[in-house]
ZAVEXZA-304086 format. One record per residue (C-alpha): residue in three letters; x, y, z. Coordinates in Angstrom, 3 decimals, padded with zeros to 6 digits. Layout:
residues N
r aa:Ala; xx:X; yy:Y; zz:Z
...
***
This chain:
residues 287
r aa:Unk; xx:-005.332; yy:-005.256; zz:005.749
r aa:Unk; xx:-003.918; yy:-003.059; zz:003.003
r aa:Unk; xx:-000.269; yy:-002.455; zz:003.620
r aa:Unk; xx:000.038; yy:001.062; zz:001.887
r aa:Unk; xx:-002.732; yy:002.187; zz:003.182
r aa:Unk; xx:-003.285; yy:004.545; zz:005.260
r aa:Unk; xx:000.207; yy:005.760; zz:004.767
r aa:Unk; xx:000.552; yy:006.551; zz:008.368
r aa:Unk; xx:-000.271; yy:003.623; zz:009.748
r aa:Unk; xx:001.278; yy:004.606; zz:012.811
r aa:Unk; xx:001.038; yy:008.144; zz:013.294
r aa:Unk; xx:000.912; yy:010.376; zz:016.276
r aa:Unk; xx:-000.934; yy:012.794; zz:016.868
r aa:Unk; xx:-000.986; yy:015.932; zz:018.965
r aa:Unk; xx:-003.723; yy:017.021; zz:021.946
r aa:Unk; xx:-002.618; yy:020.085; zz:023.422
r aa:Unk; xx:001.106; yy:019.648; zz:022.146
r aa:Unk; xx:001.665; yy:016.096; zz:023.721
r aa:Unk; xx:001.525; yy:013.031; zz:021.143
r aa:Unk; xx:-000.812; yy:010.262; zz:021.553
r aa:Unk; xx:000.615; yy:007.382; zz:019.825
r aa:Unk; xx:-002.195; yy:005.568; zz:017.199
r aa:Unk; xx:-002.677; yy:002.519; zz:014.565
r aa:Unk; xx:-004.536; yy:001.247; zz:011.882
r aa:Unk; xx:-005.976; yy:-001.490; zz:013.089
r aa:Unk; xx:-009.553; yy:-003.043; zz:011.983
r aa:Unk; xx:-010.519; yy:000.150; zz:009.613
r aa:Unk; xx:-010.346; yy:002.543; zz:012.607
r aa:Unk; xx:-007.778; yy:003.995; zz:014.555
r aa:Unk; xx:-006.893; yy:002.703; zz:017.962
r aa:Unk; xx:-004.753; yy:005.292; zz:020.575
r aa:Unk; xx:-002.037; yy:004.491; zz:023.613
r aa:Unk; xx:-005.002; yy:004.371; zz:026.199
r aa:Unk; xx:-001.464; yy:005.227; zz:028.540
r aa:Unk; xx:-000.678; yy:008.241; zz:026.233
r aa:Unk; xx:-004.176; yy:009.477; zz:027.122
r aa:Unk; xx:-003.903; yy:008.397; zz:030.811
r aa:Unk; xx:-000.960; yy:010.753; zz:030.971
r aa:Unk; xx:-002.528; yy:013.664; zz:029.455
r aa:Unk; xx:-005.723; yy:013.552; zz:032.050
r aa:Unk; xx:-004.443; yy:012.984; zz:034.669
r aa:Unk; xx:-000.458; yy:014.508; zz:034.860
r aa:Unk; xx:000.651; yy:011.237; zz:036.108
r aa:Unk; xx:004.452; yy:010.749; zz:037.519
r aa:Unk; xx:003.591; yy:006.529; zz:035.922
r aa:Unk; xx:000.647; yy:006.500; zz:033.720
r aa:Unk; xx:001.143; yy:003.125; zz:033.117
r aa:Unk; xx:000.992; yy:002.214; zz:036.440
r aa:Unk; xx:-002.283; yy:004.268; zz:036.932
r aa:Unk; xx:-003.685; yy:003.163; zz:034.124
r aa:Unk; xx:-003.157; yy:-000.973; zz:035.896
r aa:Unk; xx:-004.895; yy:000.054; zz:038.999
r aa:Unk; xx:-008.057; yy:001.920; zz:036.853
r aa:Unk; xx:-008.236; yy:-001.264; zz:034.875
r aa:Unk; xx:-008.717; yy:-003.307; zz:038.750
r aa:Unk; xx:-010.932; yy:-000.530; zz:039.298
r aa:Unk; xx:-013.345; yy:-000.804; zz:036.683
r aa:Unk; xx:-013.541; yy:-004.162; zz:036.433
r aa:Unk; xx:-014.237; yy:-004.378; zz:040.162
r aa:Unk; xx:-017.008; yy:-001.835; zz:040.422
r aa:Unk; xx:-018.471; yy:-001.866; zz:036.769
r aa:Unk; xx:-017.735; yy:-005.782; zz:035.506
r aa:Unk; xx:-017.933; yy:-003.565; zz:032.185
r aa:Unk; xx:-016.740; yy:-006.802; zz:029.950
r aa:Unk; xx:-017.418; yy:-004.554; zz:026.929
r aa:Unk; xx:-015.196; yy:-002.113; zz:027.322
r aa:Unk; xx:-012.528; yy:-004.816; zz:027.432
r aa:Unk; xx:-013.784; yy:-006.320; zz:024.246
r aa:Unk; xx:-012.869; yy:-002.812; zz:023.224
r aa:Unk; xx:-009.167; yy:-002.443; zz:024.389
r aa:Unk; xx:-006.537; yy:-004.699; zz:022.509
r aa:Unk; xx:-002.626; yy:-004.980; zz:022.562
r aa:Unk; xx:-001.397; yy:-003.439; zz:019.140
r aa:Unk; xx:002.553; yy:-002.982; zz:018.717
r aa:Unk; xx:003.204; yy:000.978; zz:019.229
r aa:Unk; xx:006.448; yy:002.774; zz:018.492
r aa:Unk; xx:008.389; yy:003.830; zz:022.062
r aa:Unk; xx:011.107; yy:006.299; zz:022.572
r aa:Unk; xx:013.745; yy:003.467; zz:022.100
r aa:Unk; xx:012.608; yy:003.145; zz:018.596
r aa:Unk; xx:011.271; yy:-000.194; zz:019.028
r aa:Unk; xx:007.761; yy:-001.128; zz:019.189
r aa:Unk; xx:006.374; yy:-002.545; zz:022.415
r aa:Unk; xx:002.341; yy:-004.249; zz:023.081
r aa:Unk; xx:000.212; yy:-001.458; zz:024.588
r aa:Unk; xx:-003.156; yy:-001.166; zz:025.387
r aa:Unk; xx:-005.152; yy:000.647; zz:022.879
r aa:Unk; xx:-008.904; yy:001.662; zz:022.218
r aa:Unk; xx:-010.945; yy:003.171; zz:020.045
r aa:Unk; xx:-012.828; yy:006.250; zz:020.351
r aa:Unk; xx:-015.660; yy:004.532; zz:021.758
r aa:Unk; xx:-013.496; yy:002.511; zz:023.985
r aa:Unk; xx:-011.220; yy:005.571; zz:025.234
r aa:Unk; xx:-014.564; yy:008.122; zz:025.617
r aa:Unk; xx:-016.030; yy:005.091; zz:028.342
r aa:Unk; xx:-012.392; yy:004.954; zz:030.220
r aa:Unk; xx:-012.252; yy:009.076; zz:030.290
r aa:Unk; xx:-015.808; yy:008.531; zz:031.897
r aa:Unk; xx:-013.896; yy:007.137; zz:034.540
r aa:Unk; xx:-010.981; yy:009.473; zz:035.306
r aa:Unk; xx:-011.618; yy:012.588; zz:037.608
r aa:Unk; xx:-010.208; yy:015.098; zz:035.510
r aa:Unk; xx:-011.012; yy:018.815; zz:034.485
r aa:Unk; xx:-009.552; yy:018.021; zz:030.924
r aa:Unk; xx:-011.704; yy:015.160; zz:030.145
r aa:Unk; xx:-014.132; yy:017.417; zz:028.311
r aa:Unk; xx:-011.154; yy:018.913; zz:025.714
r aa:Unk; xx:-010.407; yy:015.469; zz:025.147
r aa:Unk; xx:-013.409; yy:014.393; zz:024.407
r aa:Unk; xx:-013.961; yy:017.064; zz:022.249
r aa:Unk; xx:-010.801; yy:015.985; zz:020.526
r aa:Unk; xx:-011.805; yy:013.251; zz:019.839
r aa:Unk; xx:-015.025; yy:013.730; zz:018.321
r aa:Unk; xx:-013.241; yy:015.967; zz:015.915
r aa:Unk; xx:-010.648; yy:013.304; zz:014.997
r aa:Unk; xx:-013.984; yy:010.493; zz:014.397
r aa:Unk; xx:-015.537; yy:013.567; zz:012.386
r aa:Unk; xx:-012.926; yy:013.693; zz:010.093
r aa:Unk; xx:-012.594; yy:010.486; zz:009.593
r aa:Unk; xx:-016.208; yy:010.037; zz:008.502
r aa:Unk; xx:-015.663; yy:012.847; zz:006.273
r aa:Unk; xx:-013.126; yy:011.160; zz:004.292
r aa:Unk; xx:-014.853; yy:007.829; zz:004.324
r aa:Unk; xx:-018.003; yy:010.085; zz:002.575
r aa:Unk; xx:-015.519; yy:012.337; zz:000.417
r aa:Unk; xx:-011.916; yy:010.544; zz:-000.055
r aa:Unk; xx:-010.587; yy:013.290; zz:-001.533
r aa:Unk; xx:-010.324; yy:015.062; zz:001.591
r aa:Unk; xx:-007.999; yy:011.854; zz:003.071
r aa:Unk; xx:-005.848; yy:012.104; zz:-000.505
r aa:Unk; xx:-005.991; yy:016.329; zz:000.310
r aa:Unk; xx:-004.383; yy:015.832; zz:004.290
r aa:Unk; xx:-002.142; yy:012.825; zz:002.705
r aa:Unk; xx:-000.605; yy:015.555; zz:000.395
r aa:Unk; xx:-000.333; yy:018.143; zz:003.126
r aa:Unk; xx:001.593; yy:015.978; zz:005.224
r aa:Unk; xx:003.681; yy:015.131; zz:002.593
r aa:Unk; xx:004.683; yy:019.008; zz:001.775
r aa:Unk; xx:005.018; yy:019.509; zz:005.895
r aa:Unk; xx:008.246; yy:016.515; zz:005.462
r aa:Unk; xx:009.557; yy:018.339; zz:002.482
r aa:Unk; xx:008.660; yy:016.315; zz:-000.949
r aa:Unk; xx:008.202; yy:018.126; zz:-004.400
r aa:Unk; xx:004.445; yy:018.752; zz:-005.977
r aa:Unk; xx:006.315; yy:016.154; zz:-008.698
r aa:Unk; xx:007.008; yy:013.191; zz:-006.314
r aa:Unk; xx:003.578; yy:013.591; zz:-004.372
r aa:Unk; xx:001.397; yy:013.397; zz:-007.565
r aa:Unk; xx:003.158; yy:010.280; zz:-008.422
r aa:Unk; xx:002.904; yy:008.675; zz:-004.975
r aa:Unk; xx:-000.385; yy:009.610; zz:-004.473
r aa:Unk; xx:-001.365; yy:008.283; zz:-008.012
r aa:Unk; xx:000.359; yy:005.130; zz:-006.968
r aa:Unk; xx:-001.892; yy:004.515; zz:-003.679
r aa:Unk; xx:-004.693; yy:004.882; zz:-005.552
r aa:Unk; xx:-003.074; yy:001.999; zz:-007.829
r aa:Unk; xx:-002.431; yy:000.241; zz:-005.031
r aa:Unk; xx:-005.576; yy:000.233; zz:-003.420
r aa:Unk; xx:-007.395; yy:-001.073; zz:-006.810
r aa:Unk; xx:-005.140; yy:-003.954; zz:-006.719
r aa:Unk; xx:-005.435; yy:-005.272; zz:-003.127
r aa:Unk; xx:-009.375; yy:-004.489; zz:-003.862
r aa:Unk; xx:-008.677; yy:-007.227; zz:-006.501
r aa:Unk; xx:-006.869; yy:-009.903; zz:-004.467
r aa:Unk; xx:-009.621; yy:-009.806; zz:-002.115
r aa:Unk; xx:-011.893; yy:-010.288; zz:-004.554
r aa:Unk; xx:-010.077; yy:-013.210; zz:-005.746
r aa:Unk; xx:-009.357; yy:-014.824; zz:-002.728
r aa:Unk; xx:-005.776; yy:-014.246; zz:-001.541
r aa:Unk; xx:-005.890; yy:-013.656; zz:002.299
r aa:Unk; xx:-004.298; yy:-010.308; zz:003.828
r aa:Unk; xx:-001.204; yy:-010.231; zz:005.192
r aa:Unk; xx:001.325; yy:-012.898; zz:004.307
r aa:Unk; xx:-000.204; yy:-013.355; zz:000.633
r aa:Unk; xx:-000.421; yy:-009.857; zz:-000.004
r aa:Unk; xx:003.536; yy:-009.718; zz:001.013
r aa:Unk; xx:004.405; yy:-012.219; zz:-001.118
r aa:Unk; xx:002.427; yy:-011.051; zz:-004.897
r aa:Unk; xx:003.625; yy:-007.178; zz:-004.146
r aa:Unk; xx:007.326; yy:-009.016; zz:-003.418
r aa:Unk; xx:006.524; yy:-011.124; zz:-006.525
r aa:Unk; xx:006.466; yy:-007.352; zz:-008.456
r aa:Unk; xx:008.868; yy:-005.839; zz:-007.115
r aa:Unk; xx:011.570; yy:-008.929; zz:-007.518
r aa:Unk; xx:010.540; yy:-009.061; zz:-011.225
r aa:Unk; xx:010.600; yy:-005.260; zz:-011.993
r aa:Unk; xx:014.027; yy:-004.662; zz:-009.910
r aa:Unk; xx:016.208; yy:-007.909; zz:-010.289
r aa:Unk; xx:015.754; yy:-007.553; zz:-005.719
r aa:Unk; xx:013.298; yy:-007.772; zz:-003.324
r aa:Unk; xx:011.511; yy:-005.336; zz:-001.261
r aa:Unk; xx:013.518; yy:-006.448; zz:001.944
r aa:Unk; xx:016.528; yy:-006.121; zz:000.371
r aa:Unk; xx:016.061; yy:-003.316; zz:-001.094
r aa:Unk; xx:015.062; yy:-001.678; zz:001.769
r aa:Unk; xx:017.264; yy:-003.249; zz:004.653
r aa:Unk; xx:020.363; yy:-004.301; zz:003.941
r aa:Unk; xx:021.575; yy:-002.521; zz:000.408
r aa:Unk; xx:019.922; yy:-000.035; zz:-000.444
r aa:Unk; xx:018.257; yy:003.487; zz:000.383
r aa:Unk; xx:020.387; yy:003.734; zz:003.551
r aa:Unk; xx:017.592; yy:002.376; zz:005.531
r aa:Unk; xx:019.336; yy:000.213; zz:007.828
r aa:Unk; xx:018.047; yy:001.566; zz:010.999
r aa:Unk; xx:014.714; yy:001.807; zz:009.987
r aa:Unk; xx:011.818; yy:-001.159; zz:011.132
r aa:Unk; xx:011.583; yy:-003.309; zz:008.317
r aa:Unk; xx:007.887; yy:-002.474; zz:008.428
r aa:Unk; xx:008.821; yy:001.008; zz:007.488
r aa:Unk; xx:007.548; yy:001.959; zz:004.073
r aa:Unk; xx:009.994; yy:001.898; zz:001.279
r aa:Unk; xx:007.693; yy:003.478; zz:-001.362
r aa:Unk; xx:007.975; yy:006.836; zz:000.766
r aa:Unk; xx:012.030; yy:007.183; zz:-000.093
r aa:Unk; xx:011.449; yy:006.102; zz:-003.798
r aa:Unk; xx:012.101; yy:008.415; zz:-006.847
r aa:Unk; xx:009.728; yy:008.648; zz:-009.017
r aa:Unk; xx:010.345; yy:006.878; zz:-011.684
r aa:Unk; xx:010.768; yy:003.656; zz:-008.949
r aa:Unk; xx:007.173; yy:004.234; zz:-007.841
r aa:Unk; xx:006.066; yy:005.118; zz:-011.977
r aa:Unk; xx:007.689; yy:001.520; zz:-012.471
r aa:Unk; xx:006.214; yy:000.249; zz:-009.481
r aa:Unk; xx:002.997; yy:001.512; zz:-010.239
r aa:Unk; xx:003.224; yy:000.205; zz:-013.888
r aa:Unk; xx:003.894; yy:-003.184; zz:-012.243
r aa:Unk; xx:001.175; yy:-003.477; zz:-010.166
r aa:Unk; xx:-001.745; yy:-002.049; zz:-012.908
r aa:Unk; xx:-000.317; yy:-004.352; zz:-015.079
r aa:Unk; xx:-001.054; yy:-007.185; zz:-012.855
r aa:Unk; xx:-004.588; yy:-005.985; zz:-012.040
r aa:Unk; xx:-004.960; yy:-005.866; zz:-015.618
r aa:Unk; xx:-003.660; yy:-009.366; zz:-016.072
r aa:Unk; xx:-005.658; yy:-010.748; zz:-013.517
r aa:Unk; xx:-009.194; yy:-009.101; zz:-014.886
r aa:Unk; xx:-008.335; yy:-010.270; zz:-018.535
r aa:Unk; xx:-007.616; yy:-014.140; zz:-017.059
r aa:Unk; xx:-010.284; yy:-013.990; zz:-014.246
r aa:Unk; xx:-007.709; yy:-015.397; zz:-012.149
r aa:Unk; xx:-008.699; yy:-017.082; zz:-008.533
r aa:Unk; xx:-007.147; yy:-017.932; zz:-005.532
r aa:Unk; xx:-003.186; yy:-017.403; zz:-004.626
r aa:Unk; xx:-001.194; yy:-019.363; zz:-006.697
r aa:Unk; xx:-002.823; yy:-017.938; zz:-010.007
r aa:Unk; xx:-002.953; yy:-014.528; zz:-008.794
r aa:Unk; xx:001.015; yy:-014.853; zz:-007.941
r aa:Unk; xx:001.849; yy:-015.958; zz:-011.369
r aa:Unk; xx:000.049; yy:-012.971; zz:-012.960
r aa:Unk; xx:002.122; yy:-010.982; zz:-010.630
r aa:Unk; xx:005.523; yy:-012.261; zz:-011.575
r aa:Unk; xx:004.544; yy:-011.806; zz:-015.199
r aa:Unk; xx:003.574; yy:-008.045; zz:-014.902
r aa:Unk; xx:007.077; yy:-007.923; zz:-012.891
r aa:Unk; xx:008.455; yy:-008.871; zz:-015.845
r aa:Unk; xx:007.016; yy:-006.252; zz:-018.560
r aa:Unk; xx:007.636; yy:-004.034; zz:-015.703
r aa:Unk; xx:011.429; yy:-004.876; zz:-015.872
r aa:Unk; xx:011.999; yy:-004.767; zz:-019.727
r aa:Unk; xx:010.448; yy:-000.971; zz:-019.293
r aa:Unk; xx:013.017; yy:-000.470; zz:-016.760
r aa:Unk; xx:015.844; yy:-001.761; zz:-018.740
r aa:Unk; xx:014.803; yy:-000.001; zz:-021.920
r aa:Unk; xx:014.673; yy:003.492; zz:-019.854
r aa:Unk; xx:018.194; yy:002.763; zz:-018.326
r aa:Unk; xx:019.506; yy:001.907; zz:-021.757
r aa:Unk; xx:018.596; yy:005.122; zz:-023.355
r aa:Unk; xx:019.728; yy:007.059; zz:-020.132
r aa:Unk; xx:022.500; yy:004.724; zz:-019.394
r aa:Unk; xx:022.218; yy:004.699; zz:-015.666
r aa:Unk; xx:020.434; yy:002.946; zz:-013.083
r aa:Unk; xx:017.090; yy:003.511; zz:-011.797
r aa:Unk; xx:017.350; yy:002.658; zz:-008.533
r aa:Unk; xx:019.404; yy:005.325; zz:-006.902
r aa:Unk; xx:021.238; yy:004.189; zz:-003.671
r aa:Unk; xx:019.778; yy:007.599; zz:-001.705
r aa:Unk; xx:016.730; yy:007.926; zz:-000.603
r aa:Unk; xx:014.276; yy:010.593; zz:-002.812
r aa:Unk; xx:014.377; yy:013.046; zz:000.579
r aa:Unk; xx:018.421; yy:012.625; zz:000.253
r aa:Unk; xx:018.571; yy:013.403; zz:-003.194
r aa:Unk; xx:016.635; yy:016.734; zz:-002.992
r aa:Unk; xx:018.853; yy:017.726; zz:-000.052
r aa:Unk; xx:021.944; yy:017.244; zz:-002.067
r aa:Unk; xx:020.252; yy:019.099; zz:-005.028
r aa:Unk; xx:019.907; yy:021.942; zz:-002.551
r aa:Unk; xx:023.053; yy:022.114; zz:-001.147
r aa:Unk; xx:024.571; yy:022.186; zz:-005.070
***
């Protein structure tokens, strides 16, 4: 799976003012089938309800589908850390509501034929998903400036993976290594590195946590004109099958970089800025 997109790729969100904790996962979203547990049915230990429903519809159903339907995903806890947890989709979580006596099942349910609405919707229309991306963006406090750029730069990113598939590079590990591959080439350091243990005071953060989103913009212009470039690349060459497709990508790293040194030449300072983008506009508004 794409791993820009959706930005959110875990993102909560709220049913009468309580979170329910969701993912990405397999082009839909999945949700804490505890998170919803709680919400139904006010439980002191949801999870320990939601153990002896499981026993209880297995017993009296033998419904093997709807297990097919729940799977382990790693969600974010209170701790910080992320934990395996049950999860469903909508169809999954609409069949285990079924079986919970509760006077909010309906709302819920409601809910979440709303959420699957809008999802459709921006499947049919993705402007609408690029329209609630920018939204969320203004609600955490980035410019009109910074979104266009970032929002231009998913829809970069998006072509590209498009391509690899295409091509034959396999999702996940692969994918890691040609955006790495860019980044490394346009920024003389690599994404973890730049993320974890020097720069952008993201120490505390989950590695998995996405570094594009405390960028400035002219990080994510040059990391946009890294990754067209290697799409580019790649269409001119035809190029098949990992070990092509990462060459292409280190070269486009590298016209990438001489852009990068000419700017910071004529400007004579650095591009990448130690603060995150969100720190430097607080700073800008304290001055």
């Amino acid at each position: 799976m794409n791993n820009d997109l959706p930005e959110q790729k875990h993102q909560a969100v709220l049913f009468e003012n309580v979170k329910v904790r969701r993912i990405w996962h397999d082009e839909q979203w999945f949700y804490s089938v505890v998170d919803v547990v709680g919400i139904l049915t006010d439980s002191e230990n949801p999870r320990r309800y939601w153990s002896d429903l499981k026993i209880k519809i297995a017993n009296e159903t033998e419904d093997e589908q709807l297990y097919e339907k729940i799977v382990q995903l790693k969600l974010p806890s209170a701790d910080g850390k992320k934990y395996l947890t049950d999860c469903a989709n909508t169809e999954g979580l609409l069949r285990i509501i079924q079986s919970i006596p509760s006077k909010k099942a309906e709302p819920i349910k409601l809910w979440l034929a709303q959420v699957g609405r809008e999802r459709l919707e921006e499947i049919a229309n993705p402007k609408l998903s690029m329209h609630r991306m920018q939204e969320e963006y203004k609600k955490r406090g980035y410019d009109e400036h910074w979104i266009d750029v970032r929002i231009r730069g998913i829809v970069a990113r998006k072509e590209l993976t498009d391509q690899w598939k295409d091509r034959g590079a396999s999702e996940g590990k692969e994918y890691s290594i040609l955006t790495n591959n860019i980044a490394k080439e346009t920024f003389d350091i690599d994404i973890k590195t730049h993320k974890i243990k020097t720069h952008k005071n993201l120490k505390n953060l989950n590695e998995k946590d996405n570094l594009r989103d405390h960028m400035t913009p002219m990080e994510l212009i040059l990391t946009m004109l890294g990754e067209e470039t290697a799409k580019e690349i790649h269409k001119s060459r035809d190029s098949q099958g990992f070990q092509e497709l990462s060459e292409d990508t280190k070269e486009a790293g590298k016209i990438a970089k001489n852009t990068r040194l000419d700017i910071e030449k004529k400007t004579e300072k650095p591009i990448i800025e130690l603060a995150s983008y969100q720190e430097i506009l607080q700073q800008k508004k304290i001055k």
